[in-house]
C-alpha positions in Angstrom: -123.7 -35.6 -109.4 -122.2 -38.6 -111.8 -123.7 -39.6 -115.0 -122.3 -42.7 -114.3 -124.5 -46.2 -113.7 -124.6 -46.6 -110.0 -125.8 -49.9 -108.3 -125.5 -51.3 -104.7 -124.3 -54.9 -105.8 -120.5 -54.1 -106.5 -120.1 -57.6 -105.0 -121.6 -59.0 -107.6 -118.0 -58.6 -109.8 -116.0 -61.3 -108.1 -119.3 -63.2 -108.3 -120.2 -62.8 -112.1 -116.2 -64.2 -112.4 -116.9 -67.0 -110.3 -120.2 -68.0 -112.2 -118.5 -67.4 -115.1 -115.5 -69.5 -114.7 -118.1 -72.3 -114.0 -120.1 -71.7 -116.5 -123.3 -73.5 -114.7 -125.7 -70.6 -116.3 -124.5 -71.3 -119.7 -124.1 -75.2 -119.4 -127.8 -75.3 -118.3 -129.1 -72.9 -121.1 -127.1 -75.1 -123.6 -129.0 -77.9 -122.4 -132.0 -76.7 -121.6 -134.8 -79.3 -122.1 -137.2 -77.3 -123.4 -136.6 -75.9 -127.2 -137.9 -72.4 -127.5 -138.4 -71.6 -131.0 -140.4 -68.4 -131.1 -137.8 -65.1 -132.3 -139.0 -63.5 -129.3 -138.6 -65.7 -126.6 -136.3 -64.5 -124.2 -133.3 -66.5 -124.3 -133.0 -69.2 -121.4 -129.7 -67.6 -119.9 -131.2 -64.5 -119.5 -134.2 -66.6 -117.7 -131.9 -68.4 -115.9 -129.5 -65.4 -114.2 -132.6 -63.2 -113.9 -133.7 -66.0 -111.4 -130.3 -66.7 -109.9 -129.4 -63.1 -109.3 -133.2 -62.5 -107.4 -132.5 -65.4 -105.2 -129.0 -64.2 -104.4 -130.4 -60.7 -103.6 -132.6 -62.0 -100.8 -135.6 -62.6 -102.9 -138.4 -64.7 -101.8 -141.0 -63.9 -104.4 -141.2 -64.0 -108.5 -142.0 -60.3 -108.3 -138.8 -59.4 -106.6 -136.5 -60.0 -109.9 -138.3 -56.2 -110.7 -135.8 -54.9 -108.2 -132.9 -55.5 -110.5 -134.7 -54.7 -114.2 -133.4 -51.2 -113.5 -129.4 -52.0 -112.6 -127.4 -51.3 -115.6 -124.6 -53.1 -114.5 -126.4 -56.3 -114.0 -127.1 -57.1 -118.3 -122.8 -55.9 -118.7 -122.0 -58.2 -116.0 -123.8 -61.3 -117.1 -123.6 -60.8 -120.4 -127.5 -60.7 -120.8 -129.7 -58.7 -123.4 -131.9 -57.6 -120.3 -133.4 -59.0 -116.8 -136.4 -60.4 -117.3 -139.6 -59.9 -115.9 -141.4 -62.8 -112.9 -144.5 -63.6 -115.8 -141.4 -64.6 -118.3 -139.6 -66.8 -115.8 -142.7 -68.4 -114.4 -143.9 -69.0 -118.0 -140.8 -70.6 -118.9 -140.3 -72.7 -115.6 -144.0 -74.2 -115.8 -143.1 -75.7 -119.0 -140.2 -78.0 -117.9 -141.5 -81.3 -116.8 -140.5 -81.9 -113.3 -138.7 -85.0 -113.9 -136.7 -83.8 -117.0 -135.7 -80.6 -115.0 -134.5 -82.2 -111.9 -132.2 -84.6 -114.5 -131.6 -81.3 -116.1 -130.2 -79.7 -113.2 -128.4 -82.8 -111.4 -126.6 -83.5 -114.7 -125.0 -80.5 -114.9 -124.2 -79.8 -111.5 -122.1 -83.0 -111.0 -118.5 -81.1 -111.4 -119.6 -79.0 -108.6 -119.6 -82.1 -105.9 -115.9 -82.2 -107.0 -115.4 -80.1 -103.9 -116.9 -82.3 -101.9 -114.6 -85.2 -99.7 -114.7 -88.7 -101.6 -116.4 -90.7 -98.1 -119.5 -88.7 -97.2 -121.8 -88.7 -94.1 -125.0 -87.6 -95.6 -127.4 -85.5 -93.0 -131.3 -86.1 -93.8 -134.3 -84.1 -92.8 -137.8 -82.8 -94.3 -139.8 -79.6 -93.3 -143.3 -78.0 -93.4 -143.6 -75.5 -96.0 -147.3 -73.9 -95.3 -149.3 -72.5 -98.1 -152.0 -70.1 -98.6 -153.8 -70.7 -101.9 -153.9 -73.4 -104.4 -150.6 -74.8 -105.2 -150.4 -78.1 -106.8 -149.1 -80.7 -103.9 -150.2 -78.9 -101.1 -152.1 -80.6 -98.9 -153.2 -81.7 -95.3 -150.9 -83.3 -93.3 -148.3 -82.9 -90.3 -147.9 -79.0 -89.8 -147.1 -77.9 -86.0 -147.4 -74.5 -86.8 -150.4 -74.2 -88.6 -152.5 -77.3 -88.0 -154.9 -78.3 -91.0 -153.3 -75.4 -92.9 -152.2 -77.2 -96.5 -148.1 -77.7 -97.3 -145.6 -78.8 -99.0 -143.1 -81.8 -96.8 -139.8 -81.5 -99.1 -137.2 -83.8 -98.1 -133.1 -82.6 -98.5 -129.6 -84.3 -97.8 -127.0 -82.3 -96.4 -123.4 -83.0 -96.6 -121.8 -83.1 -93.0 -119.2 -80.4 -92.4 -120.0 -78.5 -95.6 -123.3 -77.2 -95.8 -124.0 -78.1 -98.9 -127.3 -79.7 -100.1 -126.8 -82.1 -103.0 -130.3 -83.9 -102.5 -133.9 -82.4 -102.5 -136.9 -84.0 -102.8 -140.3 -82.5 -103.6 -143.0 -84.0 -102.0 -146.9 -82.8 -100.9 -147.3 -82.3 -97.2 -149.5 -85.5 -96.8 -146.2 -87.5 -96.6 -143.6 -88.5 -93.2 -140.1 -88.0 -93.5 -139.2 -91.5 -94.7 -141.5 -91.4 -97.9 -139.8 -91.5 -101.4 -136.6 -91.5 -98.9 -135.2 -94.4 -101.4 -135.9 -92.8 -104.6 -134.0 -89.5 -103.0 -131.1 -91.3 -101.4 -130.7 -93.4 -104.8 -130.8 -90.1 -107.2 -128.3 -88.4 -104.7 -126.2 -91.6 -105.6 -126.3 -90.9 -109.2 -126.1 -87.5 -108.9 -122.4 -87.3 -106.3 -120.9 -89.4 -109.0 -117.8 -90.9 -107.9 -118.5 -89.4 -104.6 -119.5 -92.3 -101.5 -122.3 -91.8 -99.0 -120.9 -93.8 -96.3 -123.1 -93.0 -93.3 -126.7 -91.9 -94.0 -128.3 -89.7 -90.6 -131.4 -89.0 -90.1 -133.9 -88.2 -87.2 -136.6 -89.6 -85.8 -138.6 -89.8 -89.0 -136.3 -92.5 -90.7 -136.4 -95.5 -88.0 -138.1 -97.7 -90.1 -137.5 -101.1 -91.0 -137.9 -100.2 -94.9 -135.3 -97.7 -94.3 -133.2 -99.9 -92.7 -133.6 -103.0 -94.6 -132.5 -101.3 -98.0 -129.0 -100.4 -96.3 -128.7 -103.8 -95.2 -128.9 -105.4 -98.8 -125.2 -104.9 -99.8 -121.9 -104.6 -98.5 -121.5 -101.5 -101.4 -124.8 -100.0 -99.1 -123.9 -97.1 -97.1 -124.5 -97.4 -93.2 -127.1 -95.7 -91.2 -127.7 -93.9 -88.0 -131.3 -93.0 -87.3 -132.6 -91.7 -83.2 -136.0 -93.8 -82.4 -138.9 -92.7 -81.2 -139.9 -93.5 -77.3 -142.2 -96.4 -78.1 -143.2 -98.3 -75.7 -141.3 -101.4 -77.5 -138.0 -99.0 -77.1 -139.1 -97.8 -73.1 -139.8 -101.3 -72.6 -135.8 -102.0 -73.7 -134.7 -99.0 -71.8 -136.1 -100.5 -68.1 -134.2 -103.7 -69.3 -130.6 -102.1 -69.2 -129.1 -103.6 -66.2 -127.3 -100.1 -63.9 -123.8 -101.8 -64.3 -124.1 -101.8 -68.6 -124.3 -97.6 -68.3 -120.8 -96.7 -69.2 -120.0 -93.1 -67.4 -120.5 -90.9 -64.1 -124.1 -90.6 -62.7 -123.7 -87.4 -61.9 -125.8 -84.5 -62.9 -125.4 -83.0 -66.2 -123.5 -86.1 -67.8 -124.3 -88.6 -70.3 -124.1 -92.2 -69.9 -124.2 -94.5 -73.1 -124.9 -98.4 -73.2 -125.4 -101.0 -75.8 -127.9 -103.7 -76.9 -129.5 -105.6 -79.6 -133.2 -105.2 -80.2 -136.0 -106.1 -82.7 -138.8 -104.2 -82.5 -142.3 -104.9 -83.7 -142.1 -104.0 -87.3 -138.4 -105.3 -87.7 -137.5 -108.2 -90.0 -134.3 -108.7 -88.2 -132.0 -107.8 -85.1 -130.4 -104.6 -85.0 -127.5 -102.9 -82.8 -129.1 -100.1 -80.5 -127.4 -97.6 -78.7 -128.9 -96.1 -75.0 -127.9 -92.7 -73.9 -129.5 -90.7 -70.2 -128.8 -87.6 -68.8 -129.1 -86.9 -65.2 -131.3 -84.2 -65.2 -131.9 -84.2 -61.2 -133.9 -85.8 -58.3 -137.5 -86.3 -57.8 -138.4 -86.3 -54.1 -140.7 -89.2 -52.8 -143.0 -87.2 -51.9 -143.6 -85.5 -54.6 -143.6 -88.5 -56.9 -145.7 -90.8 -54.9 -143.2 -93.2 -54.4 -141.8 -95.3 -51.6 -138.1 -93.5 -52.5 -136.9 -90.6 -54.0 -136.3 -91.6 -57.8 -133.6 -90.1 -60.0 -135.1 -88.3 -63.3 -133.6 -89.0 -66.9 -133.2 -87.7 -70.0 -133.1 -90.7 -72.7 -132.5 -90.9 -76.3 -131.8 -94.2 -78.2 -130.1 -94.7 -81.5 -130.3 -97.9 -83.9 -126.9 -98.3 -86.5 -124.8 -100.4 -88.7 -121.8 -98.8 -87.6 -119.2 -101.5 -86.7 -118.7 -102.5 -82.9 -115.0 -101.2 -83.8 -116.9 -97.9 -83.4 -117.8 -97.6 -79.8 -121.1 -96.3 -78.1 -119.3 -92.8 -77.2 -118.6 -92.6 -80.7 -121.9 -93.4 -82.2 -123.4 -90.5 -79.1 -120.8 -88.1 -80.9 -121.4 -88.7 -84.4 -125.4 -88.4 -84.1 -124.8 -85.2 -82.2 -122.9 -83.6 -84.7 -126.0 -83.9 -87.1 -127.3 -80.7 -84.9 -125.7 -78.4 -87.6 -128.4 -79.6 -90.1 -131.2 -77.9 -88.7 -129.1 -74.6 -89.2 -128.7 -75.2 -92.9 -132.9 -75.6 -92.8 -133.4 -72.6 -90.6 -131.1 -70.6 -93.2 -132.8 -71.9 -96.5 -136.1 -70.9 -94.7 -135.5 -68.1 -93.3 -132.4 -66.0 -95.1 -132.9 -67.9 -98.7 -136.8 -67.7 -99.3 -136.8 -71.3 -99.5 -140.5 -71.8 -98.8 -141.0 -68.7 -101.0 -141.0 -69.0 -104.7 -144.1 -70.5 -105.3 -146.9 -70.6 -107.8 -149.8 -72.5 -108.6 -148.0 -74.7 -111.0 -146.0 -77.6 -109.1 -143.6 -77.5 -111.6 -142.8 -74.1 -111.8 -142.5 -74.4 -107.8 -140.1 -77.3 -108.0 -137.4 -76.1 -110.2 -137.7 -72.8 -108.1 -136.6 -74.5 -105.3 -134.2 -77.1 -107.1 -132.6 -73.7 -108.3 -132.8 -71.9 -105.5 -130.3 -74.7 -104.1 -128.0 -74.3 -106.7 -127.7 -70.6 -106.0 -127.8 -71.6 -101.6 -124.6 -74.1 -103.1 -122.5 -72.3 -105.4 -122.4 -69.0 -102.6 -121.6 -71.4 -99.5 -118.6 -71.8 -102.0 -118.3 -68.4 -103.0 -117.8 -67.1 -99.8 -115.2 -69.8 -98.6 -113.0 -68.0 -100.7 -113.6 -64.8 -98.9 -113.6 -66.1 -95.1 -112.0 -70.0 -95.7 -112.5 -70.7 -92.1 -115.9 -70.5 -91.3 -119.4 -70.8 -92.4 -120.8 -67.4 -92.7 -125.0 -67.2 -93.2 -126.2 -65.4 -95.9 -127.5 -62.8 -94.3 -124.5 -61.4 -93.1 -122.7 -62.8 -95.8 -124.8 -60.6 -98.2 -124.5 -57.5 -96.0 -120.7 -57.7 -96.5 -120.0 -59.5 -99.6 -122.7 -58.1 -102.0 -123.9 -54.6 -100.8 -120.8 -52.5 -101.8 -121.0 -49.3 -103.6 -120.1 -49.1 -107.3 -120.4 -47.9 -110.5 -119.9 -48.3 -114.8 -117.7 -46.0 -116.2 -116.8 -45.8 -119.9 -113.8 -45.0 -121.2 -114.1 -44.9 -124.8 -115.3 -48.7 -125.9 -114.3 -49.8 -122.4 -116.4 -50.0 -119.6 -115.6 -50.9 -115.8 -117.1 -51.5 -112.7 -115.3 -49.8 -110.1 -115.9 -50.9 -106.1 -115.7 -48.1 -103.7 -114.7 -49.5 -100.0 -111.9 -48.1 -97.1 -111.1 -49.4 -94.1 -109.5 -52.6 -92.9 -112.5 -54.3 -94.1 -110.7 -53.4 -97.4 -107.8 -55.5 -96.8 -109.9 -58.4 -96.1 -112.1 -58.3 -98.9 -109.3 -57.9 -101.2 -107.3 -61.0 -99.9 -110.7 -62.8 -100.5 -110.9 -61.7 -103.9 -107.0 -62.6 -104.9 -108.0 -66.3 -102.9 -110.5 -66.5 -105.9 -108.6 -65.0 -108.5 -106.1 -67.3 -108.2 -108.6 -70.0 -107.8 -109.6 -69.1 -111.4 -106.0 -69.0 -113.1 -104.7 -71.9 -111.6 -107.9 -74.0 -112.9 -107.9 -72.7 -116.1 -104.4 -71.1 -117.0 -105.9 -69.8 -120.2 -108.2 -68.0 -118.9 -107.1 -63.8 -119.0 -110.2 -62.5 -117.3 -108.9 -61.1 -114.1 -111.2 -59.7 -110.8 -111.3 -56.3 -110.3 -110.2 -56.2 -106.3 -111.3 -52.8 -104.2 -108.7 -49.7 -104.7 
């Protein structure tokens, strides 16, 4: 038996150093757009961590920040007078205005896009979030899984290659993909800074002339690669490409690419379309009703203002490399508690999520520094990085958290945690505060 504090989250040392050395929990208390004034309000940092920490933990509810009120370690850690209960942090999130919070949040998370590359292909895509009750913004709309069941329909922008997610958009679930797409992609602008969208991706859902047209208004615009629906217009375009335009083997399995120019009903102007078909086998004559046996395609057709210097293959390759986006969704969903945090209050539901982001963000970073190579998800990521025995000793007016792990897995860990250490001294050399690394 140990008198000592024991909690499960020793990870959360080299973590409450990393935070730290950021400062993002203090900057946004310090700026906080809401003044509280009563003496016994609980302070907005302790808000603020109380939240982060429950969505780092794998929590997908406001009740689940009661798993951590009784961790010790987590108020020395932090610096915080206590963890606060779900009513105080719903309480406190439903009064910041939706508008002034996402400003709030955006404005001081600008020095974290400094890790980001200064040309940027920007990867855009919405979701179904179903709800149950009466949530503010939820309502009927597109919902595959639960038809006529109310939602929300946010819309984010994920960095290609990083798996970050600078750009969300709440929105009810009456909406299509490409609504309030300008206002988004034009508060990501403001929010990366110096950084440059140069290629904007998106799916099916953005093919629209709108879309289109307010890329093509400036040379300074970034460019765009959108897939298009099979319309009849766009099948119609298909049947005109002549065989000898395919570019590649007809063989089954492969691709072949071609190019074209096309306006579409809708269109204000010309644009540069990309075919692709996959030979997917043979359909006998028989069996298709036919005079011949007829040769049976996959198809998918892009529209872009890439240059020509940027071939068809090219364009093919770039749109498929997109794919990882819809990992980053099924992660946030499903490991993150991303269509979790709600309430009745829209607001308090939007700075949730615009939170919850931050938190997604700042540990796709963390654990960079553990495993540089590789994206690992968070829920393996939390499994080895966070769940690690430990406990608070004091030592007269000392006290210590000390992380109890053996093996090889050892050796790994603590390279991780130098990686970050040094992070932390070499960007700010006056800074003594070391990490404790595993014994």
């Amino acid at each position: 038996m140990t008198q000592d504090a024991l909690t499960p989250f020793g990870g959360l040392v080299p973590w409450a150093a990393y935070t730290r050395h950021i400062g993002i929990a203090e900057k946004l208390a310090a700026d906080c757009p809401v003044k509280r004034t009563s003496p016994n309000a609980a302070p907005v940092y302790d808000i603020i961590q109380s939240f982060m920490l429950t969505a780092l933990t794998d929590g997908r509810r406001f009740s689940h920040v009661e798993r951590l009120r009784e961790d010790p370690t987590i108020p020395e850690l932090f610096g915080m007078e206590s963890v606060v209960g779900d009513d105080t942090v719903r309480r406190f999130f439903k009064s910041v205005d939706p508008v002034l919070g996402a400003e709030w949040i955006a404005r001081n998370l600008k020095p974290m896009w400094g890790a980001l590359p200064d040309r940027i292909i920007l990867d855009w895509d919405s979701t179904v979030q179903p709800k149950y009750g009466h949530q503010e913004g939820a309502e009927i709309g597109y919902n595959p899984g639960k038809p006529g069941r109310r939602s929300f329909h946010p819309l984010l922008g994920v960095v290609s290659g990083t798996r970050l997610c600078p750009a969300y958009r709440f929105r009810s679930g009456d909406t299509v993909t490409a609504t309030q797409w300008k206002e988004a992609m034009e508060d990501a602008q403001r929010w990366l800074g110096e950084r440059h969208v140069w290629l904007n991706r998106g799916d099916l859902g953005l093919g629209h002339d709108a879309v289109m047209s307010w890329h093509e208004q400036g040379a300074s615009r970034p460019m765009f690669l959108f897939k298009l629906k099979l319309t009849s217009g766009v099948r119609a375009a298909l049947h005109r490409v002549p065989a000898e335009a395919w570019q590649g083997p007809n063989v089954l399995g492969a691709w072949q690419v071609a190019e074209g120019r096309l306006t579409l009903h809708g269109w204000k102007q010309e644009r540069r379309v990309v075919f692709s078909r996959q030979l997917q086998g043979l359909v006998p004559s028989e069996k298709s009703g036919e005079l011949w046996d007829k040769n049976k395609h996959e198809f998918a057709v892009y529209v872009t203002s890439l240059p020509l210097e940027i071939n068809a293959w090219q364009i093919l390759q770039y749109y498929r490399e997109r794919a990882d986006t819809e990992n980053v969704f099924d992660e946030l969903k499903n490991q993150w508690g991303f269509s979790g945090f709600c309430a009745k209050s829209r607001a308090t539901t939007e700075l949730a999520a615009r939170l919850l982001l931050m938190v997604y963000n700042l540990w796709v970073l963390f654990v960079r520094f553990i495993v540089p190579h590789k994206h690992t998800e968070a829920k393996r990521g939390r499994r080895w990085f966070l769940l690690i025995a430990a406990r608070l000793v004091q030592s007269g007016r000392q006290k210590e958290v000390q992380v109890s792990i053996r093996g090889g897995w050892a050796e790994q860990l603590r390279d991780g945690y130098l990686r970050l250490h040094d992070w932390i001294r070499t960007t700010a050399p006056q800074l003594k505060t070391a990490i404790p690394v595993p014994s």
